[in-house]
ZASE-680417 format. One line per 8 residues: number of its first residue (from 1); their letters; for each residue x, z, y of N, C-alpha, C, O. Coordinates in pm, 1 decimal. Layout:
! ZASE-680417
NUM	A	X:Z:Y:X:Z:Y:X:Z:Y:X:Z:Y; ...
This chain:
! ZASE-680417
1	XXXXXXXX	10011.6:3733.7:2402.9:10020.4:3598.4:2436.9:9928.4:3508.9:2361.6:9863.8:3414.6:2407.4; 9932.2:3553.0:2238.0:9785.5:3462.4:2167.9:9693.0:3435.6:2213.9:9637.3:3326.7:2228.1; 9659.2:3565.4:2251.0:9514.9:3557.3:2380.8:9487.0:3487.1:2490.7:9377.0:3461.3:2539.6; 9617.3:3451.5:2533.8:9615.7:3346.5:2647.2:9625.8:3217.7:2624.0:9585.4:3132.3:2703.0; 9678.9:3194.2:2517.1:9642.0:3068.0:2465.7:9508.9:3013.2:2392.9:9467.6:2897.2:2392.1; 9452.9:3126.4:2332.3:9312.3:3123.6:2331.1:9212.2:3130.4:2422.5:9093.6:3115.9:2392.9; 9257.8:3154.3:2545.1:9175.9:3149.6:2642.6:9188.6:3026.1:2730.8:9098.9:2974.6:2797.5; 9298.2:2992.7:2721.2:9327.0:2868.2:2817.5:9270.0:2699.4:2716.0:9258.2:2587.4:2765.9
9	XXXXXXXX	9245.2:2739.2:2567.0:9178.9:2646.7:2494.5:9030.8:2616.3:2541.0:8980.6:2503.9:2541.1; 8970.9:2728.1:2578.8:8840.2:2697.7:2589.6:8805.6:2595.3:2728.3:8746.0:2487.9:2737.5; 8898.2:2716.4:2866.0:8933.0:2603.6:3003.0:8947.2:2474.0:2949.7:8865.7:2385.2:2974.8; 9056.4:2455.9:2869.8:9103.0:2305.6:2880.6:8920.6:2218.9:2797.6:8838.1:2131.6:2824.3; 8945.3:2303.0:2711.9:8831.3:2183.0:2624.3:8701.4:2156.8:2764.9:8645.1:2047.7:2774.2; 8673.6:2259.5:2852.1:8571.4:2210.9:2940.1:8603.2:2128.4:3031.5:8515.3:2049.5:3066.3; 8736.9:2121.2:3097.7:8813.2:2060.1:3165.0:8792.8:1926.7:3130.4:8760.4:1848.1:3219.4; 8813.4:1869.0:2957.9:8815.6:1780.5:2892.0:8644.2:1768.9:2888.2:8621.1:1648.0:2887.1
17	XXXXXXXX	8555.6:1820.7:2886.5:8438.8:1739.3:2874.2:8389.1:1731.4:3006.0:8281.3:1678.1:3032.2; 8457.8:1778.6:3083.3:8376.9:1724.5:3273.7:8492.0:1566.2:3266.5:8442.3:1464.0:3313.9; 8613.5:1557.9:3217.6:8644.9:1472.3:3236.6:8596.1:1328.2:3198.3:8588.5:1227.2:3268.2; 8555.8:1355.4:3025.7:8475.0:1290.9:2952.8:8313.2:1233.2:3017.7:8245.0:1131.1:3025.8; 8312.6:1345.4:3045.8:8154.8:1314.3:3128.8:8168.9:1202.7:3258.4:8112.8:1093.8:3271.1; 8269.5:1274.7:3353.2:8295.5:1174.2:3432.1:8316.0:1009.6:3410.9:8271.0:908.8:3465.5; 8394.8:1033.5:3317.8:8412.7:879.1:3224.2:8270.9:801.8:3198.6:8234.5:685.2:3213.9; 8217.6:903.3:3159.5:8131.8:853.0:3070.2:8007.0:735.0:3196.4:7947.9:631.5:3165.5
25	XXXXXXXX	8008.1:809.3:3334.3:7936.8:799.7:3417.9:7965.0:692.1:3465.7:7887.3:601.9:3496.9; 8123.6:696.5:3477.8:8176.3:552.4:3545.6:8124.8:430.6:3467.1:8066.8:328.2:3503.5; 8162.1:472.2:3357.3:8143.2:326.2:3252.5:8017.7:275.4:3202.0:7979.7:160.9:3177.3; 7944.6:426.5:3189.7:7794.7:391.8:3157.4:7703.9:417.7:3243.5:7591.2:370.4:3228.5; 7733.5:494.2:3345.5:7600.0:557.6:3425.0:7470.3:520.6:3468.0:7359.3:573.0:3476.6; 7546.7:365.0:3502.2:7460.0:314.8:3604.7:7334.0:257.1:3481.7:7220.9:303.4:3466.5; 7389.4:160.7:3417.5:7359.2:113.8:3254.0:7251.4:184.9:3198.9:7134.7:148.1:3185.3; 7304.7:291.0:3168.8:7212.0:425.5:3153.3:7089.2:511.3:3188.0:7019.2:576.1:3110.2
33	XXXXXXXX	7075.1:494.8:3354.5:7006.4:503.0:3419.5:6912.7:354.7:3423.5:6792.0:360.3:3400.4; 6966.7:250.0:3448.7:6865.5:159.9:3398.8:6775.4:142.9:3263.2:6659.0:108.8:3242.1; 6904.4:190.0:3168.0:6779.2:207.5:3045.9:6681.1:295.6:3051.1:6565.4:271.3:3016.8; 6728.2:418.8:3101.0:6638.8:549.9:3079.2:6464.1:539.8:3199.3:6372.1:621.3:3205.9; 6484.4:396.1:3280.0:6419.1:355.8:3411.7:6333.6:255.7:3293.0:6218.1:264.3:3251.2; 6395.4:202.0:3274.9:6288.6:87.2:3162.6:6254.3:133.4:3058.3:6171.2:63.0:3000.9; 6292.0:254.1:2989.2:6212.9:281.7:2912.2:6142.9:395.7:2957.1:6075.8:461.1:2877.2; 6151.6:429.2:3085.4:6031.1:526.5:3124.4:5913.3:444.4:3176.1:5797.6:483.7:3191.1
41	XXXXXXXX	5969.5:309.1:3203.3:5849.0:225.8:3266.2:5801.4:167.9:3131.0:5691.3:114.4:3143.7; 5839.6:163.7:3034.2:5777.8:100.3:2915.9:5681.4:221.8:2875.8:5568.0:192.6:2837.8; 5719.5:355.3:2881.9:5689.4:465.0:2836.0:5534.5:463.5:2893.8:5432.9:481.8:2826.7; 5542.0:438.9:3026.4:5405.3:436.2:3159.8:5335.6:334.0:3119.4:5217.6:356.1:3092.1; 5382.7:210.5:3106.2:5303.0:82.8:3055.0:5228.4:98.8:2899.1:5109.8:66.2:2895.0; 5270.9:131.2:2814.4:5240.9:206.0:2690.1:5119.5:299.6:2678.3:5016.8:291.1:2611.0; 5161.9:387.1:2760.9:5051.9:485.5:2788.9:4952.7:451.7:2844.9:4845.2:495.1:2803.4; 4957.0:359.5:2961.8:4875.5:294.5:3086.3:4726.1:198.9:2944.1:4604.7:218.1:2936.1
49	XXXXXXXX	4814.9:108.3:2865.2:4774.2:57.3:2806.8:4668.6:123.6:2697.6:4546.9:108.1:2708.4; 4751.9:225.6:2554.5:4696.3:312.5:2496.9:4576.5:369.8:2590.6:4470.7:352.3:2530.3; 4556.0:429.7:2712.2:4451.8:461.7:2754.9:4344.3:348.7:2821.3:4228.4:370.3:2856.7; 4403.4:249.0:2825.6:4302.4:176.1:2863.1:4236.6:117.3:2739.4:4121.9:157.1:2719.0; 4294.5:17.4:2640.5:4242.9:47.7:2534.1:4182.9:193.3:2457.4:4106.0:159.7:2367.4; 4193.4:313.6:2465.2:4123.2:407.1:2434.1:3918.4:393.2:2481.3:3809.3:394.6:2424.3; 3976.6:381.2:2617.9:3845.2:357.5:2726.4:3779.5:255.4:2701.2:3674.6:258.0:2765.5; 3793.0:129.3:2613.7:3778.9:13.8:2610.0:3700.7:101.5:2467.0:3578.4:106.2:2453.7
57	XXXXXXXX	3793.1:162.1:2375.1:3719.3:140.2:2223.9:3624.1:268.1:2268.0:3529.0:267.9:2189.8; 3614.2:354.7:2342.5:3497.6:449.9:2403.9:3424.7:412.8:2415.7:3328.8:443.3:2344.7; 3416.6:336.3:2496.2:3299.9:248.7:2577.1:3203.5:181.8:2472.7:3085.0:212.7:2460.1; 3285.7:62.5:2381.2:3276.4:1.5:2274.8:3183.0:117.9:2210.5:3061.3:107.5:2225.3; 3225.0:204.1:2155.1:3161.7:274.8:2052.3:3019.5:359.8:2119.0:2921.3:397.0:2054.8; 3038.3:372.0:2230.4:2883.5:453.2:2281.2:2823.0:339.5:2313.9:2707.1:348.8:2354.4; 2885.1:207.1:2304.6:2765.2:89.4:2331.3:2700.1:105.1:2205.7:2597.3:169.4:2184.4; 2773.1:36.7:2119.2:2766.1:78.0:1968.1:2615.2:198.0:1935.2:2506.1:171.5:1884.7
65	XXXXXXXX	2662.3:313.2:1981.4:2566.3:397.9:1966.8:2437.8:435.0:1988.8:2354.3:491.7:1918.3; 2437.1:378.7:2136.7:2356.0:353.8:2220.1:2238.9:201.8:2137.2:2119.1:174.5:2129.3; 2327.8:162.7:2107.5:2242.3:20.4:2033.5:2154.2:112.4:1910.5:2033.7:120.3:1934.7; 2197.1:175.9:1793.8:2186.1:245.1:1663.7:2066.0:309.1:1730.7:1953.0:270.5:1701.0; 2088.9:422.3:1835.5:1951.3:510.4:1810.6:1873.4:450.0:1880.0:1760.5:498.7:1874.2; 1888.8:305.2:1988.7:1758.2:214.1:2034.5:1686.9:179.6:1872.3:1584.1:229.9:1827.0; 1744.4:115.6:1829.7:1710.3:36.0:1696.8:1681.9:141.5:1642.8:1562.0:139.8:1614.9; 1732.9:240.0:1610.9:1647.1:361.6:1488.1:1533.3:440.9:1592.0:1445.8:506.7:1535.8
73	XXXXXXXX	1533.9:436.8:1694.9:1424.6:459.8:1734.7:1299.1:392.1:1776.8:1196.2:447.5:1815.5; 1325.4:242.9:1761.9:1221.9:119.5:1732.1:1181.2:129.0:1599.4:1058.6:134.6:1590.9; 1237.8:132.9:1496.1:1206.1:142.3:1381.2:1144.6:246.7:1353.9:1044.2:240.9:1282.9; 1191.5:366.8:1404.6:1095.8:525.3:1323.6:982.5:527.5:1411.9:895.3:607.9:1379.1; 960.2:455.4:1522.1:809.5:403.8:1608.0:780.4:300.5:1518.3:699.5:354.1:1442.6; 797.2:178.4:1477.6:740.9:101.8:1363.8:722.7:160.9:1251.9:622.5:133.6:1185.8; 785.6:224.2:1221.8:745.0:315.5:1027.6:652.1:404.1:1118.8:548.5:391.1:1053.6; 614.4:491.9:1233.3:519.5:573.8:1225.9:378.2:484.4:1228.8:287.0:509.5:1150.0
81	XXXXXXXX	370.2:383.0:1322.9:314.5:285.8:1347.5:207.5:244.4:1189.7:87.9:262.8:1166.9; 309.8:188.5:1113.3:296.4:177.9:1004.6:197.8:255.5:901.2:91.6:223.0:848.1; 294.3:394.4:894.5:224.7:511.6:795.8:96.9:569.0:926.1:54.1:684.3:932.4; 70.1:493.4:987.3:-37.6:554.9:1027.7:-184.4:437.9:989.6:-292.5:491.0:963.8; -176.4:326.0:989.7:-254.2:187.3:997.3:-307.6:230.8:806.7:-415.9:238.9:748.7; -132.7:252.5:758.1:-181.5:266.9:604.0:-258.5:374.0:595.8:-353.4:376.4:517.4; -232.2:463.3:665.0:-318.6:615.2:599.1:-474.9:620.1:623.4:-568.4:674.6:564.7; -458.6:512.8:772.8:-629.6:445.1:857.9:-700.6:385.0:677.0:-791.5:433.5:609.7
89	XXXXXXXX	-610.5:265.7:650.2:-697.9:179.0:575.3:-686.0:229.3:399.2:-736.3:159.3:311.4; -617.0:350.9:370.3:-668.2:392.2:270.8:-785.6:534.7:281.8:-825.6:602.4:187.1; -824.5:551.5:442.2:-920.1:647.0:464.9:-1007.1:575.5:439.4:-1090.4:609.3:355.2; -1017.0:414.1:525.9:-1153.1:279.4:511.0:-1153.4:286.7:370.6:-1250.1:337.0:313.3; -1045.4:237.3:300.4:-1081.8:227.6:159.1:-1180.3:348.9:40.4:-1272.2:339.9:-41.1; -1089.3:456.7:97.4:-1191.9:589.8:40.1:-1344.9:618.2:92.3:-1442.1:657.5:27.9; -1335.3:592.2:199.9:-1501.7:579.7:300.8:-1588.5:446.2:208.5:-1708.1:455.5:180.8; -1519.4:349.9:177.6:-1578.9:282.0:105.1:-1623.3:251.9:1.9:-1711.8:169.7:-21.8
97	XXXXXXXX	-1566.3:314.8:-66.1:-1549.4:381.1:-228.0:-1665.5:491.0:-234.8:-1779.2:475.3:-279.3; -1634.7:553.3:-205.1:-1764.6:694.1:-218.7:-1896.8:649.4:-144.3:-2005.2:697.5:-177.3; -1881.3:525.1:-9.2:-2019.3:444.1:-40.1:-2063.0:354.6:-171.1:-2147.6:379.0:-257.2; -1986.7:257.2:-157.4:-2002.9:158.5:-268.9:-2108.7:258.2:-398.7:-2224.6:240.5:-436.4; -1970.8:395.7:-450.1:-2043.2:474.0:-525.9:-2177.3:523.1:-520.8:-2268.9:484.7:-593.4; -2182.9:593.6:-448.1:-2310.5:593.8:-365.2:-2448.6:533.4:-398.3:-2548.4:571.5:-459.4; -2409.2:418.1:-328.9:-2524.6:287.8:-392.2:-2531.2:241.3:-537.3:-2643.5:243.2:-587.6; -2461.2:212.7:-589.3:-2428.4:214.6:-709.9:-2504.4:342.4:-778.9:-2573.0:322.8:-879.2
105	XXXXXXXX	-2493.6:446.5:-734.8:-2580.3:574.5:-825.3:-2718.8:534.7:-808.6:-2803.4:549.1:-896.9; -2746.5:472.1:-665.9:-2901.4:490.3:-630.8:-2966.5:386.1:-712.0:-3078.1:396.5:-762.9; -2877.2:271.6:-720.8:-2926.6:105.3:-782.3:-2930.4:150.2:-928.7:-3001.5:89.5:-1008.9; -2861.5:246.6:-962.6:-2871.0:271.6:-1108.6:-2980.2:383.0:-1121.0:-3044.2:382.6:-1226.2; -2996.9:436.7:-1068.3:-3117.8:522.5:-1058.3:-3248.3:478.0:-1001.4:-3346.0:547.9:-1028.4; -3265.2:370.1:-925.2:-3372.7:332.8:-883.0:-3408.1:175.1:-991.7:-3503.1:98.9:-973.5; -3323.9:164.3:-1077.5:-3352.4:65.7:-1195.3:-3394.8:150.0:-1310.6:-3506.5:131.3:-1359.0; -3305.7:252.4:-1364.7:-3373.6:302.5:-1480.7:-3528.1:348.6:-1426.2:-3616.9:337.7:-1510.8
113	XXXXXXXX	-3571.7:404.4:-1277.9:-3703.0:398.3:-1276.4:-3818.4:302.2:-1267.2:-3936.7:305.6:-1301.2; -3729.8:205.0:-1201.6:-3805.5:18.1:-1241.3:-3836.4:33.8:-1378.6:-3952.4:37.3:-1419.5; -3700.5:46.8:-1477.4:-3748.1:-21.9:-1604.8:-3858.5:104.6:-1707.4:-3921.5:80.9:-1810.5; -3848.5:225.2:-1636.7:-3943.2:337.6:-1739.9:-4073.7:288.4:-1686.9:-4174.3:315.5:-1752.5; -4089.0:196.1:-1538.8:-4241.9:224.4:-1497.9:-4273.3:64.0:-1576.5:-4387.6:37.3:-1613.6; -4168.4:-26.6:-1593.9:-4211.1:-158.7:-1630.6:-4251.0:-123.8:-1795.6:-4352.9:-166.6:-1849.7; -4150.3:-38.7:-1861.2:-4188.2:-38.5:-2014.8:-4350.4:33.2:-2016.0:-4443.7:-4.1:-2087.2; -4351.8:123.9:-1935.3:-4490.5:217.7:-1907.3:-4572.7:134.8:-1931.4:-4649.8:148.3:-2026.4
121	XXXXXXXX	-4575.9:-11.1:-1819.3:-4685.2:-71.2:-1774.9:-4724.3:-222.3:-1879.3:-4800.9:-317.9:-1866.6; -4619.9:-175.6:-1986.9:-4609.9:-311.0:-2059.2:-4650.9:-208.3:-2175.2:-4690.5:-276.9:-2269.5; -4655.6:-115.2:-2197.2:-4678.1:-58.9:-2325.0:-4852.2:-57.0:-2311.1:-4909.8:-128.0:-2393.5; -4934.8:15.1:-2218.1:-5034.1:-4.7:-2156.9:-5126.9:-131.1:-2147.3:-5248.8:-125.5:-2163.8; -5050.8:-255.8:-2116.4:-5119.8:-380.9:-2167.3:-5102.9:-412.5:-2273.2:-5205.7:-477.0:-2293.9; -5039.7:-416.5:-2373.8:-5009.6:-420.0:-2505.4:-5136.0:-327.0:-2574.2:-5209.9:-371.7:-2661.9; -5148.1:-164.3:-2507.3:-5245.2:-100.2:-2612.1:-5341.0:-193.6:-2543.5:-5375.3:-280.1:-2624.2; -5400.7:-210.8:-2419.5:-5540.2:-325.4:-2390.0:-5547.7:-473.7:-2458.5:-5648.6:-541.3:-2479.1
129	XXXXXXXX	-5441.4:-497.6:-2481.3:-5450.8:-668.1:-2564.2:-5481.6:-644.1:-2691.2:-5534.2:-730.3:-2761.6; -5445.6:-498.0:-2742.9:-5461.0:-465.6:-2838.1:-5583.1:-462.7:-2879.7:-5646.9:-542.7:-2948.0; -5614.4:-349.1:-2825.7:-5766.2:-300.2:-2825.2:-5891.2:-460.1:-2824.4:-5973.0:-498.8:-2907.8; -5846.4:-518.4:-2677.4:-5920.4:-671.6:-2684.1:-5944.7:-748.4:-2808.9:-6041.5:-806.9:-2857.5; -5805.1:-724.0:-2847.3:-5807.2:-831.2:-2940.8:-5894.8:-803.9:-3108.0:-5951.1:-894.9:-3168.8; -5886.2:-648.1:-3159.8:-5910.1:-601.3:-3234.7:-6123.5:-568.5:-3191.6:-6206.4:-564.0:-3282.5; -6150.9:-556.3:-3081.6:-6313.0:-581.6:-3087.3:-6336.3:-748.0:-3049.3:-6446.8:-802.1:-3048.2; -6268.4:-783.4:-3033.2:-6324.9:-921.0:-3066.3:-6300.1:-985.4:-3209.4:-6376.1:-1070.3:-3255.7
137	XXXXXXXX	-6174.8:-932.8:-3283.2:-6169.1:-969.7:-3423.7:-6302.2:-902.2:-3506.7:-6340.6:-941.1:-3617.0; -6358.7:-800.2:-3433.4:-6434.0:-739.9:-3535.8:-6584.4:-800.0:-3474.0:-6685.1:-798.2:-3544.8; -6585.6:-847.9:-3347.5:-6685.0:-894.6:-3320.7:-6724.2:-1080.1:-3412.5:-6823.1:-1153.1:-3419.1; -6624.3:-1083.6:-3449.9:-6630.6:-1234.1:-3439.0:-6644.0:-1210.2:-3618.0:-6709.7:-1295.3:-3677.9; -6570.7:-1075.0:-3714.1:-6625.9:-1088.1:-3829.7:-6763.4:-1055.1:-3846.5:-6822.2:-1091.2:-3948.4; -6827.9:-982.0:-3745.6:-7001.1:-1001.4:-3760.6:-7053.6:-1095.5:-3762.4:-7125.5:-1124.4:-3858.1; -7034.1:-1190.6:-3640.3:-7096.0:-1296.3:-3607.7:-7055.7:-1425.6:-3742.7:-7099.9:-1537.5:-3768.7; -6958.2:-1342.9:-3798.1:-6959.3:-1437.6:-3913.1:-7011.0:-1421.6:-4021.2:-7057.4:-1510.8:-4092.1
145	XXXXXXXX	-7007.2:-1281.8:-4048.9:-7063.7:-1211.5:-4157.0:-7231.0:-1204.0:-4133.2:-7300.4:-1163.3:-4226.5; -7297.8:-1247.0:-3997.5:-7416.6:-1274.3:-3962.2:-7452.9:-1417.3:-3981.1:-7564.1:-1439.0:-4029.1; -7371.4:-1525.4:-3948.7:-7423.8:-1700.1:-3988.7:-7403.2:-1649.8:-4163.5:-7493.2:-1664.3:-4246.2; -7288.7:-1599.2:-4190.2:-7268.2:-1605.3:-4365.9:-7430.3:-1565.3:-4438.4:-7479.2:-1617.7:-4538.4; -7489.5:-1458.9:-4353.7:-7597.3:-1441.5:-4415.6:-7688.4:-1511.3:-4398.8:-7735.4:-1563.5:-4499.9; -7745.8:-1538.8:-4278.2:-7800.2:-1629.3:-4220.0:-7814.5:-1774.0:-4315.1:-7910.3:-1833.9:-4364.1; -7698.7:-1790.7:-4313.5:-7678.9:-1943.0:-4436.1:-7710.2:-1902.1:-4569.0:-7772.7:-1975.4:-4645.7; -7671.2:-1792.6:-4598.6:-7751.9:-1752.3:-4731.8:-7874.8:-1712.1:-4770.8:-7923.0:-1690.7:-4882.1
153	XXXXXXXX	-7918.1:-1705.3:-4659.6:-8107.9:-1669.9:-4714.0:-8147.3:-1788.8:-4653.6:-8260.5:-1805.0:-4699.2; -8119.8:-1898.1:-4566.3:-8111.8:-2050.3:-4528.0:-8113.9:-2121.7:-4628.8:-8217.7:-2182.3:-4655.4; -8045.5:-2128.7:-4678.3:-7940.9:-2202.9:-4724.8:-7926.6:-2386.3:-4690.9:-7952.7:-2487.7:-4755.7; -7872.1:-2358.4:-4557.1:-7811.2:-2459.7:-4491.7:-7772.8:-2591.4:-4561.3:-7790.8:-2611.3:-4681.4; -7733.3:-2655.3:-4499.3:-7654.4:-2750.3:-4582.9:-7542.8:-2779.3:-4487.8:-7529.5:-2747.8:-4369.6; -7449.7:-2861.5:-4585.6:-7319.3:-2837.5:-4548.2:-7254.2:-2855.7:-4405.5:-7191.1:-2784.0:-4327.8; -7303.1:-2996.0:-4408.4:-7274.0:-3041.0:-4250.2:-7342.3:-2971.1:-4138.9:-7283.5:-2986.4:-4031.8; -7446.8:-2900.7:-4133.6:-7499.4:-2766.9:-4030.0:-7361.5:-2662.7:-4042.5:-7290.4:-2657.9:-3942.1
161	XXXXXXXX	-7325.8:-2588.1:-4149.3:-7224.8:-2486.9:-4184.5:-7117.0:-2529.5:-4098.7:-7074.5:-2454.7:-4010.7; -7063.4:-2661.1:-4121.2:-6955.3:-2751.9:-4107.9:-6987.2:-2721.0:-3925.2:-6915.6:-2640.1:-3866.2; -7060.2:-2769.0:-3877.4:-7048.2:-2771.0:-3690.3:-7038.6:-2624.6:-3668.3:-6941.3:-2581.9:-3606.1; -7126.9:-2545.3:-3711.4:-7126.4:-2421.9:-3676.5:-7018.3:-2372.7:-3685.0:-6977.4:-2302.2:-3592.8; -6936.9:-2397.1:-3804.6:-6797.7:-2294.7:-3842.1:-6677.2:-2379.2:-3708.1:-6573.7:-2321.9:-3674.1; -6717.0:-2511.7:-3652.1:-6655.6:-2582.5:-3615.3:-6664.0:-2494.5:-3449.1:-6574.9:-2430.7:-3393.1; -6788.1:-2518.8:-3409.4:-6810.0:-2460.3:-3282.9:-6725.7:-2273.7:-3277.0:-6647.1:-2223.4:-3196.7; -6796.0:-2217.3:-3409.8:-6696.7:-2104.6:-3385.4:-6550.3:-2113.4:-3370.5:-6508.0:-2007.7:-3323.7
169	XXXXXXXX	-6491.1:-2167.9:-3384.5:-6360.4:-2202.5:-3414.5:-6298.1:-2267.9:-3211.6:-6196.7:-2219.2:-3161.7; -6373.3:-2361.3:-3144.8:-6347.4:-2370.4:-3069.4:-6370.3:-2268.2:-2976.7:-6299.2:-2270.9:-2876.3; -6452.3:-2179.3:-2986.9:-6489.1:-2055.6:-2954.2:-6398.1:-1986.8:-2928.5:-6366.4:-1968.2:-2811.0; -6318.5:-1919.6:-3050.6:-6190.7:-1853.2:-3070.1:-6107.2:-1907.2:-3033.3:-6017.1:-1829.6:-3002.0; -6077.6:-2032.6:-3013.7:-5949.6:-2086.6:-2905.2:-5972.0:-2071.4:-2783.0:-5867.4:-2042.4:-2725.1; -6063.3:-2077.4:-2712.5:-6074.6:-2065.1:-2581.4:-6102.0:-1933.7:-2538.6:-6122.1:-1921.7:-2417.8; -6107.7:-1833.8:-2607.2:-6166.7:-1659.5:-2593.4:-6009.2:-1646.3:-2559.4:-5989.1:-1591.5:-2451.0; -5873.6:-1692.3:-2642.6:-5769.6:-1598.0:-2622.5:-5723.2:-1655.2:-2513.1:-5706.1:-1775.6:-2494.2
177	X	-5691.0:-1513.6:-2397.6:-5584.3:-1545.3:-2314.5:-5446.4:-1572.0:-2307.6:-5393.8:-1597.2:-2199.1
């Protein structure tokens, strides 16, 4: 008999929750079903939303992106742009340099031969002014050492000596060039 009362516990307790349930339907069902309706439509609106905002910050961000590699690809065309004009005008600059140099060797080389042919040609008149000057000094101590005698087996007088030494004298100023 235990057994049947253990068995008829379990009947009853289900008995008792279809009844419960039933209850539950009357009093809440309808209630229930409206909530579980509005929050499935909140659930849809939510979602509806979340994905449209998703699509919105998508969009947003490949604009976004789309902007970045325009602009980094304007720019790495301006920096090539760039490192190319510079690499042009430090080639001009080096092309110009190793001319400049260039001339510069020749102007320095075509002066030290100016100045060896000018010292040449100045050393050369120097030995001729030289030379000039030294036969006419020796010419002019004859011609003196010739009136000197001259006046001494003469023997002149003073004021004759006096023009003569005078005339020589203007002589020798006007001989030097």
């Amino acid at each position: 008999m235990a057994k049947d009362k253990n068995n008829d516990a379990p009947q009853a307790s289900t008995a008792d929750k279809s009844e419960l349930g039933q209850l539950r339907e009357i009093l809440f069902g309808q209630s229930s079903r409206d909530f579980q309706q509005q929050l499935a439509s909140l659930d849809e609106k939510l979602e509806s939303s979340f994905s449209a905002l998703n699509k919105k910050l998508e969009n947003h961000v490949a604009s976004l992106n789309k902007t970045i590699e325009t602009q980094f690809a304007a720019l790495s065309e301006q920096l090539s742009a760039d490192n190319t004009q510079h690499q042009q005008a430090q080639e001009n600059l080096k092309g110009l340099h190793d001319t400049l140099k260039s001339e510069l060797e020749m102007a320095e080389a075509t002066a030290q031969d100016d100045t060896s042919k000018l010292e040449s040609k100045l050393s050369k008149e120097m030995d001729a002014m030289e030379t000039l000057f030294n036969k006419r000094h020796e010419a002019l101590l004859e011609r003196l050492q010739q009136v000197t005698d001259e006046l001494s087996s003469s023997k002149t007088d003073r004021k004759t000596l006096a023009s003569l030494l005078s005339t020589m004298a203007s002589n020798l100023a006007t001989d030097q060039p």
